[in-house]
C-alpha positions in Angstrom: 42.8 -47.0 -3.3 46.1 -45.6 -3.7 49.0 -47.9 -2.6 52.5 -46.5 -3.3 55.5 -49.0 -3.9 58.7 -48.5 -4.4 59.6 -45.7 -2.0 63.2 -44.9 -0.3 62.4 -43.6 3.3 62.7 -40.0 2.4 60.0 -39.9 -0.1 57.5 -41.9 2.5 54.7 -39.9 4.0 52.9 -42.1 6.0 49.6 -41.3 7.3 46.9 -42.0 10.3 45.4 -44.2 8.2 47.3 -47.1 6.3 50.5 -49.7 6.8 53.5 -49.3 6.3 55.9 -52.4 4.1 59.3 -52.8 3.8 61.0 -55.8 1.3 63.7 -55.8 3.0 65.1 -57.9 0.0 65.0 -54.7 -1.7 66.3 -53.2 1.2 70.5 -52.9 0.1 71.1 -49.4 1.1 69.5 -47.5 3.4 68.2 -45.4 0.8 67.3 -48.2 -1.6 62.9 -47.9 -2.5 62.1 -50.6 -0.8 59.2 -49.0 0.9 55.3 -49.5 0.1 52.3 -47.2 1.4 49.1 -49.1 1.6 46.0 -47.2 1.6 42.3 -47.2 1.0 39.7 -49.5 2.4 39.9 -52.5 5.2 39.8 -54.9 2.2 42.1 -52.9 -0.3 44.7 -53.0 2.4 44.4 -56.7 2.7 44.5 -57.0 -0.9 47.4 -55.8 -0.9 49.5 -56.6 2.0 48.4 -60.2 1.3 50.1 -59.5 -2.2 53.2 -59.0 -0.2 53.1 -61.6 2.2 52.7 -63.8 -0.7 55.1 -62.5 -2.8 57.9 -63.6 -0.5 56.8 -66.7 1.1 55.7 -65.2 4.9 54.7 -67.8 7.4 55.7 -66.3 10.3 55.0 -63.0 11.7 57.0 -61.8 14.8 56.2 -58.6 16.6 58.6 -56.4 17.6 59.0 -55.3 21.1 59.5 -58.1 23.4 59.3 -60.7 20.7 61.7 -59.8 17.8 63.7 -57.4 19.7 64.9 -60.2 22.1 67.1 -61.4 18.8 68.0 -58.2 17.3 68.7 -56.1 19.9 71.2 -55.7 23.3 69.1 -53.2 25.5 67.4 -50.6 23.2 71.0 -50.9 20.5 70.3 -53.0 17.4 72.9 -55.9 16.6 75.4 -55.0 14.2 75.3 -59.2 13.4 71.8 -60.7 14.6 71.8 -64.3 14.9 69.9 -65.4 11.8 65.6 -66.8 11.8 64.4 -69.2 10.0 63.2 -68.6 6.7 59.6 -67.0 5.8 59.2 -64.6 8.5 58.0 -61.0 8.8 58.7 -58.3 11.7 54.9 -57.3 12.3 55.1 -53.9 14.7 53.6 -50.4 15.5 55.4 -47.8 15.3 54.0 -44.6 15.2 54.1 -42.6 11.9 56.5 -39.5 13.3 59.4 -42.4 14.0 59.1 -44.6 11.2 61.8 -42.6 9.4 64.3 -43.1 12.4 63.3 -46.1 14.4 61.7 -48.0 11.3 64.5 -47.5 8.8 67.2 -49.1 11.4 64.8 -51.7 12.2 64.7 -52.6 8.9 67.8 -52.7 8.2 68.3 -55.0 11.0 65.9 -57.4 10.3 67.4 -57.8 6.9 70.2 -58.6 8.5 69.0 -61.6 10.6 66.9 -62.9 7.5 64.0 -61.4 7.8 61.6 -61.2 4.5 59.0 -58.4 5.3 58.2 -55.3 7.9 55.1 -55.1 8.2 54.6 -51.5 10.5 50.8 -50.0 11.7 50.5 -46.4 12.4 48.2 -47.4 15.0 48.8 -50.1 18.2 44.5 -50.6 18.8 41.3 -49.8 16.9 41.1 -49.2 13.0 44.5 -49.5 11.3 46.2 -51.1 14.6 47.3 -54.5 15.1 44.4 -56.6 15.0 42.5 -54.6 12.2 45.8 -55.2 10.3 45.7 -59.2 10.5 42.0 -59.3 10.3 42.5 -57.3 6.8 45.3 -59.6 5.7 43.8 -63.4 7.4 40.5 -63.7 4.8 42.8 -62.8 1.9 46.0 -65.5 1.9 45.9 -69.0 1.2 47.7 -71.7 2.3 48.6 -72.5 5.8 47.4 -71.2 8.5 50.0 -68.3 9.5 52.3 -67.9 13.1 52.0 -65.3 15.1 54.2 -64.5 18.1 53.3 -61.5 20.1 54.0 -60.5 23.9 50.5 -58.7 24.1 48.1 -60.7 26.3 45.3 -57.9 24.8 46.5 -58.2 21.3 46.1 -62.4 21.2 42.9 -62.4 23.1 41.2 -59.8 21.1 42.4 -61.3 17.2 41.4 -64.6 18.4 38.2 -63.5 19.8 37.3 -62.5 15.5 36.0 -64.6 13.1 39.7 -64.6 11.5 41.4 -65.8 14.5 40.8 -69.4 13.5 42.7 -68.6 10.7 45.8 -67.9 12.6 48.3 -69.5 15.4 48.6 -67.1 17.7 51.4 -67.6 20.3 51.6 -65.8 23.4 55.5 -64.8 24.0 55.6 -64.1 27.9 58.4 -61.1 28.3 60.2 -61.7 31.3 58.8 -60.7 34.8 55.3 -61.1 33.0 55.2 -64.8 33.4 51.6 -64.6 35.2 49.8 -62.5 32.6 49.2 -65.4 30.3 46.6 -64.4 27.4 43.5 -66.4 27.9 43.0 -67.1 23.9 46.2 -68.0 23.1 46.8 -71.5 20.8 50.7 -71.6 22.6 52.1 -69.9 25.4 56.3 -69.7 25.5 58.6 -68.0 27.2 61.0 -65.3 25.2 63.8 -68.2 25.2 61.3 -70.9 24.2 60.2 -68.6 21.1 64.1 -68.0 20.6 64.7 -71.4 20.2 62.0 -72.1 18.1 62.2 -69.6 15.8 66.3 -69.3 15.5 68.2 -71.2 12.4 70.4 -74.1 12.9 73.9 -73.2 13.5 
């Protein structure tokens, strides 16, 4: 195993096989080494991620696109001034490896801004190192409460719920707008992208 912490985003090589952290506590300049590669095994990777999911509290995990981004984003332009999450939450997204240094980076530093703890990025969106391979590496490996998960993917639900580490694990289906009637079949909640909003959004 060779995980690698403390990297700025210029000295990050990512590769077809690992995940990609950000402590976006650490994360004060764009430049700052807040960046972790972690590599080797399914369990090594859980090892570790669970290490940093730990480390700062996570409960929550939202994905990105048509989850997250309905907070931190107007169209495809991040906020300059996100409204802020409640505490203990991660971005969980894919991303592929050729845009992380772009499209990862201002994510990041947008989710800082709204409060955000962790960004959590895979290389891949299905199979090994995607998604689900991701959670069921992390799920076996983290005490405490069960985790939230709020993801738009009919697919990605249905299939981590369908594992042996789904029980570990809320899932919650967030319906993107004009997808209203594609409802995932495993889900433990169903909301709508103002529902999740409202749910996951601090107090004024």
């Amino acid at each position: 195993m060779t995980n690698i912490h403390s990297l700025d985003i210029h000295s990050l090589v990512p590769t077809n096989s690992c995940l990609v952290v950000c402590d976006l506590d650490a994360l004060v300049a764009p430049d700052a080494p807040a960046w972790s590669l972690l590599q080797g095994s399914q369990a090594e990777i859980g090892a570790a991620l669970a290490a940093h999911v730990s480390s700062k509290g996570v409960r929550r995990l939202d994905d990105y696109g048509g989850v997250a981004k309905s907070i931190l984003s107007a169209g495809d332009a991040y906020l300059d001034a996100p409204p802020r999450v409640r505490d203990h939450a991660a971005v969980y997204s894919f991303t592929p490896k050729n845009k992380i240094a772009a499209e990862g980076l201002a994510m990041a530093l947008c989710a800082r801004k709204a409060g955000y703890r962790l960004l959590v990025l895979t290389v891949q969106k299905d199979g090994k190192h995607g998604k689900v391979w991701g959670l069921r590496a992390l799920l076996p490996r983290l005490a405490g409460p069960r985790l939230v998960y709020y993801e738009d993917t009919a697919s990605v639900v249905d299939e981590l719920k369908a594992a042996p580490e789904g029980a570990h694990i809320e899932a919650v289906h967030v319906l993107a707008p004009g997808w209203e009637d594609q409802a995932s079949a495993r889900a433990d909640r169903v909301l709508t992208q103002l529902e999740y909003q409202r749910e996951v959004l601090a107090p004024d």
